[in-house]
mmCIF file of the N, C-alpha and C atoms, coordinates in Angstrom:
data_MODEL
# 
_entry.id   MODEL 
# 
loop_
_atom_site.group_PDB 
_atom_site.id 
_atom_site.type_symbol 
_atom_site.label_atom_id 
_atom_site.label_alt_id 
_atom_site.label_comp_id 
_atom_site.label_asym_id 
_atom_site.label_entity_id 
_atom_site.label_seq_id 
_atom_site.pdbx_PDB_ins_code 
_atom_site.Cartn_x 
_atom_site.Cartn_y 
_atom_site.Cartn_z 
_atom_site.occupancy 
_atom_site.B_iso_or_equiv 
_atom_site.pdbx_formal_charge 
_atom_site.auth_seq_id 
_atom_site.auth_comp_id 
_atom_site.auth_asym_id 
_atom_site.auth_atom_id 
_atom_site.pdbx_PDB_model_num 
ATOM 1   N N  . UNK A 1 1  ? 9.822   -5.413  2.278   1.00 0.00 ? 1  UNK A N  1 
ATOM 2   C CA . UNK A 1 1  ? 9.189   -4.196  2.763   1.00 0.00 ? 1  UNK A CA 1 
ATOM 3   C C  . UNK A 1 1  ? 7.974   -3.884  1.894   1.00 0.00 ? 1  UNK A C  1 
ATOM 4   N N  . UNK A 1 2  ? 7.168   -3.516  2.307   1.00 0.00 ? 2  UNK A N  1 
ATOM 5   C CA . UNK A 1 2  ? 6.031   -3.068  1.899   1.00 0.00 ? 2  UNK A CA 1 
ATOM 6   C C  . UNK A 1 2  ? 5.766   -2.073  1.229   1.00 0.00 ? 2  UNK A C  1 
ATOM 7   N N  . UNK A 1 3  ? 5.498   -1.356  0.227   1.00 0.00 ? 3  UNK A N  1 
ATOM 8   C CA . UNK A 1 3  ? 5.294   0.064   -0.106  1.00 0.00 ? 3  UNK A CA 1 
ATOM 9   C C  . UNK A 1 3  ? 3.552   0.706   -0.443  1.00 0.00 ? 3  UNK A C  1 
ATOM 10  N N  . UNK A 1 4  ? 3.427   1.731   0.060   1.00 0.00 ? 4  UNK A N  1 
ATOM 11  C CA . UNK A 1 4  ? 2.218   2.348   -0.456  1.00 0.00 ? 4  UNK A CA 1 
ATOM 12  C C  . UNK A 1 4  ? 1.907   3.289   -1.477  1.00 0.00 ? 4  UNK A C  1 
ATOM 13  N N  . UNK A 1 5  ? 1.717   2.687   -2.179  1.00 0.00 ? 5  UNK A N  1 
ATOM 14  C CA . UNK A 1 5  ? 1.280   4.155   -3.544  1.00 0.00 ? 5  UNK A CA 1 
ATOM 15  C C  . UNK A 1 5  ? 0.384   4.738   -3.264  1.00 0.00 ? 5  UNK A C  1 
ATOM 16  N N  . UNK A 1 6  ? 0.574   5.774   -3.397  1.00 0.00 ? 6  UNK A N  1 
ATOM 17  C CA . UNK A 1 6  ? -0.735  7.168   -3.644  1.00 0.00 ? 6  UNK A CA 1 
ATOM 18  C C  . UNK A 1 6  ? -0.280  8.085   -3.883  1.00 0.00 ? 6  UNK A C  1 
ATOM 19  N N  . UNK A 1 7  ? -0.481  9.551   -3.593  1.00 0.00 ? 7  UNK A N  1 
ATOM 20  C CA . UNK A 1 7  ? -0.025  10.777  -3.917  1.00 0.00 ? 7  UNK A CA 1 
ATOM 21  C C  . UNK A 1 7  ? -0.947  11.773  -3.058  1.00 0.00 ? 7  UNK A C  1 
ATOM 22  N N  . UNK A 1 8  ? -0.240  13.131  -3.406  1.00 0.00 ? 8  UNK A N  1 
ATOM 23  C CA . UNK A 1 8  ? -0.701  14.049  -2.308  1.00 0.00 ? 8  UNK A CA 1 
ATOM 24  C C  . UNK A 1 8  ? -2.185  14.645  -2.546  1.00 0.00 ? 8  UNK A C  1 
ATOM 25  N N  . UNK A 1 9  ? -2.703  14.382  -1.753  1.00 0.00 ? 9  UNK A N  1 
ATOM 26  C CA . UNK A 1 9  ? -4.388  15.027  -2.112  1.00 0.00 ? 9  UNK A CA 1 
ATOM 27  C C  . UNK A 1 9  ? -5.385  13.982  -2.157  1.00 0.00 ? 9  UNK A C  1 
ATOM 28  N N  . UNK A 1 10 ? -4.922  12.842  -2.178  1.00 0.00 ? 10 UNK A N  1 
ATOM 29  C CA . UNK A 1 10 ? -5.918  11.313  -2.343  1.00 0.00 ? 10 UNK A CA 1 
ATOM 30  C C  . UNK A 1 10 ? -6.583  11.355  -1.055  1.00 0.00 ? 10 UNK A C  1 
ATOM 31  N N  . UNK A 1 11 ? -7.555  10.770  -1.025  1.00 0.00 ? 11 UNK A N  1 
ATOM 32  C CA . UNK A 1 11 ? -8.453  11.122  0.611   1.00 0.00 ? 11 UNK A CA 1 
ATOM 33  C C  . UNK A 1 11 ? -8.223  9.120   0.518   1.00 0.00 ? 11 UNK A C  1 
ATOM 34  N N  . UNK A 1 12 ? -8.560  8.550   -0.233  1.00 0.00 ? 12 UNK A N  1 
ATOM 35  C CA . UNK A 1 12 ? -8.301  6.976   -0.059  1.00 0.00 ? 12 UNK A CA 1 
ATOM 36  C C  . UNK A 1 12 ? -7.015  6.728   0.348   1.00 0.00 ? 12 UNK A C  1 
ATOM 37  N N  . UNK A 1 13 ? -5.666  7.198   -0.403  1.00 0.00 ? 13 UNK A N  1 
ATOM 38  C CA . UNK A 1 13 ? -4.437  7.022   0.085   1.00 0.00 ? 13 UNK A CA 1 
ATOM 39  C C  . UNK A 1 13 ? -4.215  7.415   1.791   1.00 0.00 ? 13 UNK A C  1 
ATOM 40  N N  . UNK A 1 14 ? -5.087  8.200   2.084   1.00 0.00 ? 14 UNK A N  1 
ATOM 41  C CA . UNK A 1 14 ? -4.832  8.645   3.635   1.00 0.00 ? 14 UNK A CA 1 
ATOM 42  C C  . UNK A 1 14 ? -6.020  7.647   4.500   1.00 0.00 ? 14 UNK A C  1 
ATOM 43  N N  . UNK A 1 15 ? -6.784  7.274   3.970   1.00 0.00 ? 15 UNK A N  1 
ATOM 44  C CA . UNK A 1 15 ? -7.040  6.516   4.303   1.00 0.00 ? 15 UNK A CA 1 
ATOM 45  C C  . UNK A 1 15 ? -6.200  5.231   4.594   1.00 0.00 ? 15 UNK A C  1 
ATOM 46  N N  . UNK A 1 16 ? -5.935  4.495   3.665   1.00 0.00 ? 16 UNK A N  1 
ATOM 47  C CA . UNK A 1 16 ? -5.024  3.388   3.338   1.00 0.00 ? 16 UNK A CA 1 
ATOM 48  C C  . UNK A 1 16 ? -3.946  3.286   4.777   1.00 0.00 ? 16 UNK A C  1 
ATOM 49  N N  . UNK A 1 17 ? -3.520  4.802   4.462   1.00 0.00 ? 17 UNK A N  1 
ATOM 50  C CA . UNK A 1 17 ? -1.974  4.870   5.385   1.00 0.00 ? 17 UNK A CA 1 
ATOM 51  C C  . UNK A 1 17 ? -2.440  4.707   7.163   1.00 0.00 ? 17 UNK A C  1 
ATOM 52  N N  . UNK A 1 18 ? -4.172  5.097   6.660   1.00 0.00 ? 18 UNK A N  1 
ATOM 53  C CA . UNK A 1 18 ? -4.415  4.874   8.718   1.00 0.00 ? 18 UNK A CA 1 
ATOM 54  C C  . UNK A 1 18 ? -4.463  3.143   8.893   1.00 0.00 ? 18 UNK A C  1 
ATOM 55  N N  . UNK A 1 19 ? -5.610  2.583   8.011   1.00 0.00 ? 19 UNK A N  1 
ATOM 56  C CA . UNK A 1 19 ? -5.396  1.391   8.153   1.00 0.00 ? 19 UNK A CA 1 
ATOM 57  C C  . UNK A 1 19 ? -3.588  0.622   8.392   1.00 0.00 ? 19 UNK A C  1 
ATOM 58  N N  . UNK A 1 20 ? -2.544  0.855   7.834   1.00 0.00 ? 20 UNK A N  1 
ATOM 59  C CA . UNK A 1 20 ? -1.670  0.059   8.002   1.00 0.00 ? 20 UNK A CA 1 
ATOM 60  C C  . UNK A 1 20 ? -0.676  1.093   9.499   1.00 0.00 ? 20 UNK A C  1 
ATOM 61  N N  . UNK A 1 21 ? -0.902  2.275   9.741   1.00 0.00 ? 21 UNK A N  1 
ATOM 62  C CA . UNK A 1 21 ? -0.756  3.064   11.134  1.00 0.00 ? 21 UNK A CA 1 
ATOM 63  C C  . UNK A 1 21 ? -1.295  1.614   11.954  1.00 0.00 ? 21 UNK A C  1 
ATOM 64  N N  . UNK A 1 22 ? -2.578  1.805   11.453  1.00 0.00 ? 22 UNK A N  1 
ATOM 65  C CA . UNK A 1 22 ? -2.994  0.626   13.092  1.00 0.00 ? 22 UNK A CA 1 
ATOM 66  C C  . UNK A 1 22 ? -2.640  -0.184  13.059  1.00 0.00 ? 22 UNK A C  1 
ATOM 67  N N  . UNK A 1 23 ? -2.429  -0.918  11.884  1.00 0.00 ? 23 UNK A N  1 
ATOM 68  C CA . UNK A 1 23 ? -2.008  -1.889  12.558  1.00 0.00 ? 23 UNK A CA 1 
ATOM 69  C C  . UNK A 1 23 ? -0.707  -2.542  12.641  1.00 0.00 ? 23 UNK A C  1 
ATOM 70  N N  . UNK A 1 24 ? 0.278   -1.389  12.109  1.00 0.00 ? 24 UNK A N  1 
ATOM 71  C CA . UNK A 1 24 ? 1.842   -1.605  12.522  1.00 0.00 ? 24 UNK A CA 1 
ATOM 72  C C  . UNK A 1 24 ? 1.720   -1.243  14.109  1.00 0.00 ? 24 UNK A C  1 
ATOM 73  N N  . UNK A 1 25 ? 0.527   -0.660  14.659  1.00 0.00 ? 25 UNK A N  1 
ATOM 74  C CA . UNK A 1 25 ? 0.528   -0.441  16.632  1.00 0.00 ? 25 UNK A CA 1 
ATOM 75  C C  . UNK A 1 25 ? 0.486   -1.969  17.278  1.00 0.00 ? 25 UNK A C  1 
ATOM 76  N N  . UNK A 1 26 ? -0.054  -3.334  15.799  1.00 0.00 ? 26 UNK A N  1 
ATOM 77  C CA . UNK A 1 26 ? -0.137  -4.699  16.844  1.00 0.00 ? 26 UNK A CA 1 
ATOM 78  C C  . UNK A 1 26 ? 0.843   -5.385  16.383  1.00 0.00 ? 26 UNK A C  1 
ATOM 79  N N  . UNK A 1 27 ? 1.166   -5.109  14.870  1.00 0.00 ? 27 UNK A N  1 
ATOM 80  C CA . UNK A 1 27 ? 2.131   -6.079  14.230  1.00 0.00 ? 27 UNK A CA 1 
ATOM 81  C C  . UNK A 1 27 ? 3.053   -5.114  13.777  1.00 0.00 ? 27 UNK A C  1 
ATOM 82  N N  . UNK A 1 28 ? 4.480   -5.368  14.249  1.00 0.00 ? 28 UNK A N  1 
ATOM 83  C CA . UNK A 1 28 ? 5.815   -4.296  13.006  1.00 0.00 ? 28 UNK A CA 1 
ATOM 84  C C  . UNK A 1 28 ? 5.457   -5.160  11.822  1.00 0.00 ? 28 UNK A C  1 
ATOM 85  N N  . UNK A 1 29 ? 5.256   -3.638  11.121  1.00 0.00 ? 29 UNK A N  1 
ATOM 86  C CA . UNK A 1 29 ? 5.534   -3.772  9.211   1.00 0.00 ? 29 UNK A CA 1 
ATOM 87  C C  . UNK A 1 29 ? 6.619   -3.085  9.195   1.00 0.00 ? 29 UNK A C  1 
ATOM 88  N N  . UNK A 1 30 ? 7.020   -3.561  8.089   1.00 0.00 ? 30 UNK A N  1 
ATOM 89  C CA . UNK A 1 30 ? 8.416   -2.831  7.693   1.00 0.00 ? 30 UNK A CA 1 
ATOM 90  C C  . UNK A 1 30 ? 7.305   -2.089  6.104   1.00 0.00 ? 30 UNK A C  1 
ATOM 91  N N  . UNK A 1 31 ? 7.556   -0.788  6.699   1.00 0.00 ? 31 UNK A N  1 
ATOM 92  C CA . UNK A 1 31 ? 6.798   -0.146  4.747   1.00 0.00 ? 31 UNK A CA 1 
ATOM 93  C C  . UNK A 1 31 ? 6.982   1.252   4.366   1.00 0.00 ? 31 UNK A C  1 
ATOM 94  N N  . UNK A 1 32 ? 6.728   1.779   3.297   1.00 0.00 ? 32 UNK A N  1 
ATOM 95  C CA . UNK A 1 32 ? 7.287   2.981   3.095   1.00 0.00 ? 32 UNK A CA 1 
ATOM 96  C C  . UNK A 1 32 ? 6.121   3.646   2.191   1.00 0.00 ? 32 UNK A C  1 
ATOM 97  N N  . UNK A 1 33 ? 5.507   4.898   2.393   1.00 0.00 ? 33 UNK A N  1 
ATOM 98  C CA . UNK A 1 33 ? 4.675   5.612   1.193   1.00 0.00 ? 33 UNK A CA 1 
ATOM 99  C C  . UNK A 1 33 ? 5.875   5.913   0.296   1.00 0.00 ? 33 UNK A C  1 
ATOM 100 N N  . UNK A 1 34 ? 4.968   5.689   -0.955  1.00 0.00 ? 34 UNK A N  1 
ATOM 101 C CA . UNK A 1 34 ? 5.758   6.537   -2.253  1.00 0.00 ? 34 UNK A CA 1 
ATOM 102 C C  . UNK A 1 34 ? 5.157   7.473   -3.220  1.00 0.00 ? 34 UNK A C  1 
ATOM 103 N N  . UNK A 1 35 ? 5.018   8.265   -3.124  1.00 0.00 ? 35 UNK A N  1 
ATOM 104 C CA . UNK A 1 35 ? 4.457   9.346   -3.996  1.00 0.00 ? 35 UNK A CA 1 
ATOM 105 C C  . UNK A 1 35 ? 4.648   8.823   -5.259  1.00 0.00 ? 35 UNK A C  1 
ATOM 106 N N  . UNK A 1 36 ? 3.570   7.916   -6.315  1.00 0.00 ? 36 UNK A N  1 
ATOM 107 C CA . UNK A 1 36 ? 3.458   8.211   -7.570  1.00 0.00 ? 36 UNK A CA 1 
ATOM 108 C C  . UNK A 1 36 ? 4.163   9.283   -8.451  1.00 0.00 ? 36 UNK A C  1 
ATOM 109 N N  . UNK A 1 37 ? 3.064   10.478  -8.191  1.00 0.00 ? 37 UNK A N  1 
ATOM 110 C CA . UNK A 1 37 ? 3.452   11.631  -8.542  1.00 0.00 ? 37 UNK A CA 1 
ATOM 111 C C  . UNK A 1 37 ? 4.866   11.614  -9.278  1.00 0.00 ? 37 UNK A C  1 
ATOM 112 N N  . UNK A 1 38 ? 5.649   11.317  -8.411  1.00 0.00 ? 38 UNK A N  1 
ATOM 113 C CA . UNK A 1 38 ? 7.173   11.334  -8.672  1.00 0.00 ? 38 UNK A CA 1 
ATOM 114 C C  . UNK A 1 38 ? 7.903   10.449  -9.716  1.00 0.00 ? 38 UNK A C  1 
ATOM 115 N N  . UNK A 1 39 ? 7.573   9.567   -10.097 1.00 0.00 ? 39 UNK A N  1 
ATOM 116 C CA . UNK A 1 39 ? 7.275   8.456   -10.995 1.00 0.00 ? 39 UNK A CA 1 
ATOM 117 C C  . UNK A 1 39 ? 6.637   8.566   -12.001 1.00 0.00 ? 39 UNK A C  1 
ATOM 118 N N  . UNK A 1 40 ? 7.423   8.725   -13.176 1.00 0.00 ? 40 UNK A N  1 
ATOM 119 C CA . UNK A 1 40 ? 6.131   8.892   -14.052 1.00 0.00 ? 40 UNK A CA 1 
ATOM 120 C C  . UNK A 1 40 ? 6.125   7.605   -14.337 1.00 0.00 ? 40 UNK A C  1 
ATOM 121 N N  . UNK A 1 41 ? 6.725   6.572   -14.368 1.00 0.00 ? 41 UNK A N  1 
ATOM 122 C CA . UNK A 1 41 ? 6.399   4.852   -14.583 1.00 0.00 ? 41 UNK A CA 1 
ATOM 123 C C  . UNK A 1 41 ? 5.411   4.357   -13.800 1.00 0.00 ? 41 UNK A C  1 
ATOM 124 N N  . UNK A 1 42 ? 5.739   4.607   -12.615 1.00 0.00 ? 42 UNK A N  1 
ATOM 125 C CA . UNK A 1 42 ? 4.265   4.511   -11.444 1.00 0.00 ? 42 UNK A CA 1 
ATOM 126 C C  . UNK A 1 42 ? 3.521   4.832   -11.692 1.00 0.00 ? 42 UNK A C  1 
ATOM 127 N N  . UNK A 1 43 ? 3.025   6.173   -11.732 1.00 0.00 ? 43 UNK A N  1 
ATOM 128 C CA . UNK A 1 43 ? 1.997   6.840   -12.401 1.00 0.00 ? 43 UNK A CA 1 
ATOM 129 C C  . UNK A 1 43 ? 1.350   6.198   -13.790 1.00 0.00 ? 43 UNK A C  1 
ATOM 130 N N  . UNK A 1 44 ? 1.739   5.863   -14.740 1.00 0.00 ? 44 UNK A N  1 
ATOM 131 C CA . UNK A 1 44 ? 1.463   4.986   -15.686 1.00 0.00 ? 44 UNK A CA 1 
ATOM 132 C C  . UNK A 1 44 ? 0.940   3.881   -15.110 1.00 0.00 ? 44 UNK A C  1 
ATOM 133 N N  . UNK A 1 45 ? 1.608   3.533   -14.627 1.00 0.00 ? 45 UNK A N  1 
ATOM 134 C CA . UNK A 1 45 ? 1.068   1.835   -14.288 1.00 0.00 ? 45 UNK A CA 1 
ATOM 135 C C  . UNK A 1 45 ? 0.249   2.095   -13.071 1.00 0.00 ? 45 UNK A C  1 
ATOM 136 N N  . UNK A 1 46 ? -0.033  2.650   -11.935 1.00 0.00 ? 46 UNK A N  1 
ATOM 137 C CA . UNK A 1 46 ? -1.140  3.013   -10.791 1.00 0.00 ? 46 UNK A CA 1 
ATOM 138 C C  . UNK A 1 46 ? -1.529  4.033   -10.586 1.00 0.00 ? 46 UNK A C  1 
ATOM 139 N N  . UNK A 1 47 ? -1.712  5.465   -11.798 1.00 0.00 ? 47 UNK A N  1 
ATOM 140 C CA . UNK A 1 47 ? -2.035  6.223   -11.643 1.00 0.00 ? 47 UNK A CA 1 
ATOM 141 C C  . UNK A 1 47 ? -3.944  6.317   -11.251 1.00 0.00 ? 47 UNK A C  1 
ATOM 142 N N  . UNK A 1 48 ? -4.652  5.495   -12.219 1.00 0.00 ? 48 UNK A N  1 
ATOM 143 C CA . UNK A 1 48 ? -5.927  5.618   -11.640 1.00 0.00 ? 48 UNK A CA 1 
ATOM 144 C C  . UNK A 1 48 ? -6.560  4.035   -10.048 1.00 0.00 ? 48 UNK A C  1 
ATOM 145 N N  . UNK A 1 49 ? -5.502  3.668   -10.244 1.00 0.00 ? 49 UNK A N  1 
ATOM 146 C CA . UNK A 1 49 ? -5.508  2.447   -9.101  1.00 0.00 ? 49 UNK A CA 1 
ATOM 147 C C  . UNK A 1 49 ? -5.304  3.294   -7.730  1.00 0.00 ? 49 UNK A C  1 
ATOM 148 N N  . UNK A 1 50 ? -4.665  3.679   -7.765  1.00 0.00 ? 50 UNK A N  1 
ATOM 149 C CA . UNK A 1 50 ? -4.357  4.237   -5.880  1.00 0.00 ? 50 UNK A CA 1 
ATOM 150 C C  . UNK A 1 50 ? -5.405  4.410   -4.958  1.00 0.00 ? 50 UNK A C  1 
ATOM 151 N N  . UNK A 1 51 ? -5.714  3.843   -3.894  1.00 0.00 ? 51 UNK A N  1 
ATOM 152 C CA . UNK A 1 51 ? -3.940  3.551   -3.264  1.00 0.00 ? 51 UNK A CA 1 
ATOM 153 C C  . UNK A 1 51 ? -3.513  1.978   -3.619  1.00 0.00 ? 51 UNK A C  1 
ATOM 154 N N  . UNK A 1 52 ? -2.820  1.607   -3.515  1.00 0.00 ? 52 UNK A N  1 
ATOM 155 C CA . UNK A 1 52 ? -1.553  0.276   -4.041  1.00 0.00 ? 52 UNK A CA 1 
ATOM 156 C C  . UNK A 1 52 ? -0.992  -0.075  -2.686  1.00 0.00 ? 52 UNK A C  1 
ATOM 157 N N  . UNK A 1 53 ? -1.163  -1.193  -2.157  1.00 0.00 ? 53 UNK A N  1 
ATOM 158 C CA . UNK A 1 53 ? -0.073  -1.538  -1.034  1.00 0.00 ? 53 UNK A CA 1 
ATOM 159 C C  . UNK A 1 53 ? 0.696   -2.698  -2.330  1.00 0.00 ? 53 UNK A C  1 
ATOM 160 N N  . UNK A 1 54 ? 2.390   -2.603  -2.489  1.00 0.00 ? 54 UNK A N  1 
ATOM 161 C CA . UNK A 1 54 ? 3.171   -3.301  -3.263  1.00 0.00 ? 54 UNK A CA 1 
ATOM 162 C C  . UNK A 1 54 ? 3.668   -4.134  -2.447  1.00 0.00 ? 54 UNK A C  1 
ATOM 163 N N  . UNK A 1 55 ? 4.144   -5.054  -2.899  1.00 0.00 ? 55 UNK A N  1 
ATOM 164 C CA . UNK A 1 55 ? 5.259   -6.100  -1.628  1.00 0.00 ? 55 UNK A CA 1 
ATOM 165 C C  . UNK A 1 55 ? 6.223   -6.362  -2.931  1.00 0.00 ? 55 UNK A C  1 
ATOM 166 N N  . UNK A 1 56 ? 7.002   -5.859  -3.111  1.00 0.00 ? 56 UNK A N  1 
ATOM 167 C CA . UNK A 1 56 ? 8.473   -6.540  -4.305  1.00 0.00 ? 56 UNK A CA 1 
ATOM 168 C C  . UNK A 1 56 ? 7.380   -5.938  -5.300  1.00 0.00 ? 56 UNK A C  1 
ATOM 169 N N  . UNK A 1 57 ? 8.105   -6.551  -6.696  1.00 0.00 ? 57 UNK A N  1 
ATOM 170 C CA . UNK A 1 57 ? 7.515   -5.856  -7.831  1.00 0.00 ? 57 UNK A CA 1 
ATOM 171 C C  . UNK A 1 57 ? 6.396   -6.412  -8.584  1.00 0.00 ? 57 UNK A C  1 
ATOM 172 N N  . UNK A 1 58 ? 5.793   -7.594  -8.001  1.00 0.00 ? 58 UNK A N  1 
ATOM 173 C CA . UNK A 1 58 ? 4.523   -8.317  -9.151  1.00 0.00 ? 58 UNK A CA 1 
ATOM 174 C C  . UNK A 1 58 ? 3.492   -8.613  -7.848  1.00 0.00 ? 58 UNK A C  1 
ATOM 175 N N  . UNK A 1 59 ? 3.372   -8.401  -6.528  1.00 0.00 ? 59 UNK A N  1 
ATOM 176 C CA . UNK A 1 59 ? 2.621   -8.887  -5.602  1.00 0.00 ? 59 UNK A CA 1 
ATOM 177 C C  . UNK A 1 59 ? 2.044   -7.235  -5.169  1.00 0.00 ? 59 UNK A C  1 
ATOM 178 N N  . UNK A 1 60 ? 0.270   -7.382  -5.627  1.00 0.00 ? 60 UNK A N  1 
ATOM 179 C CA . UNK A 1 60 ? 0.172   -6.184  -5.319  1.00 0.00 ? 60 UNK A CA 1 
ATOM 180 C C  . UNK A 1 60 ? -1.527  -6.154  -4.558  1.00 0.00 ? 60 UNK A C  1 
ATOM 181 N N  . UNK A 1 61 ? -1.533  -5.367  -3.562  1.00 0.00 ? 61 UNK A N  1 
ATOM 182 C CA . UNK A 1 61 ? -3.467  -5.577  -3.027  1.00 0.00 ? 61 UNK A CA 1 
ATOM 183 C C  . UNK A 1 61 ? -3.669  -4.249  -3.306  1.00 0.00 ? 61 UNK A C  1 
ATOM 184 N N  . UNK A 1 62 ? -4.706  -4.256  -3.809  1.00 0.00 ? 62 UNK A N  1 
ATOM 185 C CA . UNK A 1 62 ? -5.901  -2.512  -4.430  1.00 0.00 ? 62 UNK A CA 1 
ATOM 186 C C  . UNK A 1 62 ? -6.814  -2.440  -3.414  1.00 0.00 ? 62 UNK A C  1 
ATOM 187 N N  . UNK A 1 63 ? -6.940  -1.225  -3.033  1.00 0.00 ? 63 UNK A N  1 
ATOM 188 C CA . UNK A 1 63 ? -7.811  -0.470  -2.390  1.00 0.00 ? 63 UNK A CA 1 
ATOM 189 C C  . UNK A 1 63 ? -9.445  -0.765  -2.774  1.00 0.00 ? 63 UNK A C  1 
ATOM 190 N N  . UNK A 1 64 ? -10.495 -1.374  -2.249  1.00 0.00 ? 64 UNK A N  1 
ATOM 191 C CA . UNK A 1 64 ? -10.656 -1.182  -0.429  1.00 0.00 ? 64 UNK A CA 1 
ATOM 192 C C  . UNK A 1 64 ? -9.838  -2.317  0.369   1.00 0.00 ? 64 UNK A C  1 
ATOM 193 N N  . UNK A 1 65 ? -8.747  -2.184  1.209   1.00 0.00 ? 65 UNK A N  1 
ATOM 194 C CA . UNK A 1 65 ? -8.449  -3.405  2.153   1.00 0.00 ? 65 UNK A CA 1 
ATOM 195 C C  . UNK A 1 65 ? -8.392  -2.881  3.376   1.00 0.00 ? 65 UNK A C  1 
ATOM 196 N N  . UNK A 1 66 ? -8.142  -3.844  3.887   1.00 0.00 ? 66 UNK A N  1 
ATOM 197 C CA . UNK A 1 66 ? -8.709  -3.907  5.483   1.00 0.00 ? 66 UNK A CA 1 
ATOM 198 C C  . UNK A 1 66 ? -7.320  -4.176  6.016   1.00 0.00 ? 66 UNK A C  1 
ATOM 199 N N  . UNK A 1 67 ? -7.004  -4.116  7.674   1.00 0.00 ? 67 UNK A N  1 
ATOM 200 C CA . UNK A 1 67 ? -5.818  -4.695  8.307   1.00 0.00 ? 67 UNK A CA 1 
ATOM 201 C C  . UNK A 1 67 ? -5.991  -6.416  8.411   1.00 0.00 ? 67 UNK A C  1 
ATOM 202 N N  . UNK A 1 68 ? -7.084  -7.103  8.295   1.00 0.00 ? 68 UNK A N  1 
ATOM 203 C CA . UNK A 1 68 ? -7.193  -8.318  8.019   1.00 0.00 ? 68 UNK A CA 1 
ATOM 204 C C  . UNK A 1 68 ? -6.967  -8.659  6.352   1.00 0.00 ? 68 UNK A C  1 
ATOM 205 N N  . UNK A 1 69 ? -7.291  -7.910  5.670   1.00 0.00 ? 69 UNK A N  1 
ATOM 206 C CA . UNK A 1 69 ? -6.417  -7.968  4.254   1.00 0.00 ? 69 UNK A CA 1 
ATOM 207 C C  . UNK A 1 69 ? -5.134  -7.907  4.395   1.00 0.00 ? 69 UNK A C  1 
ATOM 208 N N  . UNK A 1 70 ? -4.677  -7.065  4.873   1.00 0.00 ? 70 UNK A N  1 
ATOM 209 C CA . UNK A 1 70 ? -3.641  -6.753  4.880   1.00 0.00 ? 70 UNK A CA 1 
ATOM 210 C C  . UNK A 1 70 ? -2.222  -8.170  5.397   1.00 0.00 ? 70 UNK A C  1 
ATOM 211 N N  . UNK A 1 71 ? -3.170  -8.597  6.851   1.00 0.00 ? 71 UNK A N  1 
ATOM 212 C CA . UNK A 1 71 ? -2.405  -9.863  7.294   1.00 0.00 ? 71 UNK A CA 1 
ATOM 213 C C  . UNK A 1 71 ? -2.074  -11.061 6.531   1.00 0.00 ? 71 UNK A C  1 
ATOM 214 N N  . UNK A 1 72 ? -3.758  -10.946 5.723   1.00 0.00 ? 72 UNK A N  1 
ATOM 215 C CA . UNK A 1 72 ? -3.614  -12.086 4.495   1.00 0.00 ? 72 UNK A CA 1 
ATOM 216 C C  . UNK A 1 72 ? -2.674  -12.270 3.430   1.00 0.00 ? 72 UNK A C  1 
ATOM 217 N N  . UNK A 1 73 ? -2.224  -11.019 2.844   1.00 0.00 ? 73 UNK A N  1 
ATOM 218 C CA . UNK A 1 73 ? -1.442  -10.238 1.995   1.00 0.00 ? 73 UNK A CA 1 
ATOM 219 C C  . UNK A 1 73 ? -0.313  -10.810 2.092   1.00 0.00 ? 73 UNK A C  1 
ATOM 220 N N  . UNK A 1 74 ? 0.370   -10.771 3.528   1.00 0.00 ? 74 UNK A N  1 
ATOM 221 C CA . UNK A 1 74 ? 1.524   -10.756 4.428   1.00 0.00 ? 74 UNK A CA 1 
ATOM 222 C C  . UNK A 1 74 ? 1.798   -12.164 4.070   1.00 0.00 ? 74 UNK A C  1 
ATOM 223 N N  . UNK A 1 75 ? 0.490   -12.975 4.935   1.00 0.00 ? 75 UNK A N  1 
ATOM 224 C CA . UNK A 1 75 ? 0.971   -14.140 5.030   1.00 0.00 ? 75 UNK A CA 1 
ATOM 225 C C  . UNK A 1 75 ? 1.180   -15.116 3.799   1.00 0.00 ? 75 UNK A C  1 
ATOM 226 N N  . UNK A 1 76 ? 0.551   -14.608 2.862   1.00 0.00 ? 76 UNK A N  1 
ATOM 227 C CA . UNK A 1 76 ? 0.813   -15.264 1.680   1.00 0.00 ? 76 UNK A CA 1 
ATOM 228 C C  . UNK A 1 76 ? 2.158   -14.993 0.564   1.00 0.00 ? 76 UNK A C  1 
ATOM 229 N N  . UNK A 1 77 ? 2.374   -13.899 1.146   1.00 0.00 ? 77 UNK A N  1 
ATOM 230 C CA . UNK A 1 77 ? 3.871   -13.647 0.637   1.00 0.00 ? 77 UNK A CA 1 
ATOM 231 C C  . UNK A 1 77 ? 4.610   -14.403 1.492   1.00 0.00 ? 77 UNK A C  1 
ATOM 232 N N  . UNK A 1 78 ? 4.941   -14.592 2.611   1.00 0.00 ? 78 UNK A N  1 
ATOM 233 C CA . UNK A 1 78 ? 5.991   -15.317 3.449   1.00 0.00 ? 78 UNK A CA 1 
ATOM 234 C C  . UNK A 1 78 ? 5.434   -17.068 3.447   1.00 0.00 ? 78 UNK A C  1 
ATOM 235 N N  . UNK A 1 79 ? 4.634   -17.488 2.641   1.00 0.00 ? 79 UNK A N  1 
ATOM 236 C CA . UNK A 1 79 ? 4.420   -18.999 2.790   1.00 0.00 ? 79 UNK A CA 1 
ATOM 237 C C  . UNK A 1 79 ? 4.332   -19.613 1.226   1.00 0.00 ? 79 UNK A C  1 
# 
């Protein structure tokens, strides 16, 4: 599963979350936002990075990406 870091008030994190909206409308992602914020370990480690799309705990793409980033992302985790 996928996760998104950011936190409340980020205009990039809402960004981020439209890009992967669209394109869970062509492809199911399985993914979840996670509020940093809540984390102070997160926060440490991606507090000035966000937004964060994570896949497991060492595979990570930084903001600016695209839904063609995003596929790339994908496919290189599953191959």
């Amino acid at each position: 599963m996928l996760e998104l870091l950011g936190t409340v008030g980020c205009h990039l994190c809402d960004d981020a979350e439209r890009v992967l909206k669209q394109l869970s409308l062509v492809r199911p992602i399985a993914w979840q936002y996670i509020d940093i914020a809540l984390d102070d370990a997160l926060c440490l480690q991606f507090g000035e990075r966000i937004p964060v799309l994570r896949h497991g705990e060492g595979a990570a793409l930084y903001w600016p990406f695209s839904a063609l980033d995003i596929e790339r992302f994908l496919e290189q985790r599953i191959t």
